[in-house]
N, C-alpha and C positions, 0 to 999 in steps of 0.2 A: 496804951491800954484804954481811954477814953474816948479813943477814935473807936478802936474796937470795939467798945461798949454801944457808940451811937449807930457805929454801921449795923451793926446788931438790930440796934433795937428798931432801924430805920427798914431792917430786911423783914422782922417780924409784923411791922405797921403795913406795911405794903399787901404781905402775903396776906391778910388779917381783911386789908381794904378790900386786895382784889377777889374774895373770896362770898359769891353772890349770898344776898340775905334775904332767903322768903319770907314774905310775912302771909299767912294763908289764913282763910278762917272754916272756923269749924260747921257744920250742919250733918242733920241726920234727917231721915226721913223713914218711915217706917207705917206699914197695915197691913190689912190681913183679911182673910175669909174663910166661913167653913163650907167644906165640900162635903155633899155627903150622897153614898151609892144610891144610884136610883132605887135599886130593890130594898134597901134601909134609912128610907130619910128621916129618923127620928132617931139614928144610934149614934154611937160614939161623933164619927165620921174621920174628918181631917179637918188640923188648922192651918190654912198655908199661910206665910208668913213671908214677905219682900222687904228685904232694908236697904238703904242707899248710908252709907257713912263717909261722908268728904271731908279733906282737909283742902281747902281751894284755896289754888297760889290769886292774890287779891294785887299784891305788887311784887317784886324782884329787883333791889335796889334802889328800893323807894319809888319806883314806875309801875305803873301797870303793861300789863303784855297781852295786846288784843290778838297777836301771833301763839302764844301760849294757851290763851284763853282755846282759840280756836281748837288746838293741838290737841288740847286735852279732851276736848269736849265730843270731838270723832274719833278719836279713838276710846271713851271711856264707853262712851252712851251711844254714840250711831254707830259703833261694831256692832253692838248686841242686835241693831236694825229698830233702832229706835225711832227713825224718820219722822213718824205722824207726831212723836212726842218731842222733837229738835225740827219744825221748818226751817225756822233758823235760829243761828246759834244767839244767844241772850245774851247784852253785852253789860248785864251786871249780875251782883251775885243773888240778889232777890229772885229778878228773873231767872235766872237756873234753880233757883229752889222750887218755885212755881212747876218748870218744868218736869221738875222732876219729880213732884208730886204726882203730876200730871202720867207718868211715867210709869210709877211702881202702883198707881188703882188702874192705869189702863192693861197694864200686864197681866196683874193677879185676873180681872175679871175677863180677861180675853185670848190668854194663854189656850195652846190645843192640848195643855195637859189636861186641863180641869175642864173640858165640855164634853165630858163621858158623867161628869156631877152634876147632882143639884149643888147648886150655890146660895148659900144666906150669907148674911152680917153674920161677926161676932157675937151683935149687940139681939140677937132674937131669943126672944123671949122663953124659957123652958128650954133652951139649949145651954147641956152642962159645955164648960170650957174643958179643953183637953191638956190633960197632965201632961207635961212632956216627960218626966221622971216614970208616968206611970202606964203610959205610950207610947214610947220612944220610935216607934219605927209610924206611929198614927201623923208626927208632926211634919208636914213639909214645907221647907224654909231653902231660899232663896237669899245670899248679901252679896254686897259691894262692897270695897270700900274702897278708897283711894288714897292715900297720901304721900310726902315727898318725904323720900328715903335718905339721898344724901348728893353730894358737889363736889367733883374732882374737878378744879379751877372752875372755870365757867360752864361746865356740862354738868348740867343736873336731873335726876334721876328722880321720877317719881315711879310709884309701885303700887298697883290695882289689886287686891285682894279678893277676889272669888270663891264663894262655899255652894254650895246646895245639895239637899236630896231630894228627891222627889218621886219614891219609893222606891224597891230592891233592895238588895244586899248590904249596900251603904253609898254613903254621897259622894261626891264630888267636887274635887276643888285646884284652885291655881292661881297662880303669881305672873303678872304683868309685869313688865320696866318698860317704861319708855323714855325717853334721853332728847332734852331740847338745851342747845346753847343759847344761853341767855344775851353773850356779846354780839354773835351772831343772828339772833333772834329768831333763830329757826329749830325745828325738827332736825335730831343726825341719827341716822339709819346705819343699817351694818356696812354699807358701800361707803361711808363716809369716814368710816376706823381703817377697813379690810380695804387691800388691792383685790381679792381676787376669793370671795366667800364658796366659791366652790372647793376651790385647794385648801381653804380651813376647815369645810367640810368635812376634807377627807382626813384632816388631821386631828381633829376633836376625837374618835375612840380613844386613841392615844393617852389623854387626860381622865377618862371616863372611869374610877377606882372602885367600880362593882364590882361585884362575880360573873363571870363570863358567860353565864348563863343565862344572866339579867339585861343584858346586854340585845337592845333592839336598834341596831343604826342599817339595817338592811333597807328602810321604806323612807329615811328620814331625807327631807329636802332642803334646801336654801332657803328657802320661805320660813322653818321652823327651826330656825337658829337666829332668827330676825330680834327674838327675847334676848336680852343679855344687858349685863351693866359691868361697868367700871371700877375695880375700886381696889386697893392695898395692890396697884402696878399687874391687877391680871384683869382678864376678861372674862365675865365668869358666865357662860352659856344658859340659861333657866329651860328647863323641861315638865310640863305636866304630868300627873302621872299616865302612864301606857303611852306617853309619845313614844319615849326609847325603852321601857318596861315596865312591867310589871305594875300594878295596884300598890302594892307593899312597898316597893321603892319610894312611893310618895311626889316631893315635887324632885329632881333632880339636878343638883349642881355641878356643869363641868367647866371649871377654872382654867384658861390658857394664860402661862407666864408674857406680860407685854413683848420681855424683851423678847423669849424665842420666837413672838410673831415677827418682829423685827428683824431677827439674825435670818428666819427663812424667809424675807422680802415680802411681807405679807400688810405690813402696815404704813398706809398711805399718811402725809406730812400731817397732817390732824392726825392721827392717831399716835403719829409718834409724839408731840406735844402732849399727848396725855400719860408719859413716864416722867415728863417732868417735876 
């Protein structure tokens, strides 16, 4: 029985050890301007509004990851075509905050939405600030956020957060994963789980539990199943909204059980390692 107890406690310690531990830190970043129509520069107007909120992995098992670092920082910030605001990538956390200061006043003032506007500060003088409660559709706002979601063994999962509206009917928004091994020190993609992302292609309606109605996988590509994370033994596909429907559907969840990728030959030796 006390063998039993130490094998135990020795299988718990291990799983416990091998189980990667971010330590990330937090920043935010946030400003703003108002626009206002040329033919009304003295009215209400608009308050646009850019936030960056990061939780930034700093080490991962006590290390830092200049492979991570990098990972994150083109796909977070140089997707969006942030170039002039990342020459190159900042190899500490200061420097990305700088950056990224750098980032959200050079958007707001240089975006092509807002140069049909006059532009002022907040801070001008005789200009009321705008109610959002009392202008809701006057406020336009732009976030980010970033943070790490969760570790199946050593693949870990952080998850980008996206909002904005920037007039119409209403905003828009959407959910990132992106998935780096941490033993491995690299980025893994869907080629790196899947044998063959075309034949899961074709097998994802399958799991997809809308109304048939709702249902938009006639336009959808390999390219946009590249979203997905790992987690309780499935694979679970992420969709924006009107990738595969509707507005109303929201962001879209389609779950594939590991093993049936498995049993249809579809998951390559690292992927089967993550039913372990």
């Amino acid at each position: 029985m006390k063998t039993k107890f130490l094998l135990a406690f020795l299988l718990i310690s291990l799983t416990a050890a091998g189980a990667p531990k971010i330590k990330t830190q937090h920043f935010e970043v946030k400003d703003s301007i108002r626009l206002f129509e040329k033919d009304d520069p003295q009215g209400i107007g608009y308050k646009s509004v850019k936030s960056v909120v990061v939780d930034w992995p700093v080490l991962v098992n006590g290390k830092k990851s200049r492979q991570l670092n990098d990972f994150l920082v083109e796909k977070v910030f140089l997707a969006s075509q942030n170039k002039k605001s990342f020459p190159t990538i900042p190899r500490d956390i200061e420097g990305l905050k700088k950056c990224v200061r750098h980032m959200v006043d050079s958007e707001l003032r240089g975006s092509e939405m807002v140069s049909d506007y006059i532009v002022k500060e907040p801070s001008t003088p005789g200009v009321p600030d705008v109610d959002a409660e009392e202008y809701p559709m006057n406020r336009w706002y732009e976030s980010c956020e970033l943070k790490h979601s969760h570790d199946v063994g050593d693949l870990v999962f952080f998850v980008e957060n996206l909002e904005m509206y920037l007039g119409g009917a209403h905003g828009d928004y959407a959910a990132n994963f992106y998935a780096f091994d941490v033993a491995l020190n690299k980025p893994i993609h869907l080629a790196d789980i899947v044998t063959s992302p075309r034949k899961l292609l074709r097998l994802l309606p399958r799991y997809d539990n809308r109304d048939k109605d709702n249902k938009w996988w006639d336009n959808v590509d390999v390219k946009s199943i590249e979203n997905f994370f790992v987690k309780d033994g499935k694979m679970v596909f992420v969709f924006s909204p009107y990738a595969i429907g509707p507005f109303c559907d929201g962001i879209v969840e389609v779950p594939v059980p590991l093993k049936t990728l498995k049993a249809k030959g579809l998951l390559t030796a690292y992927g089967k390692k993550l039913m372990k």
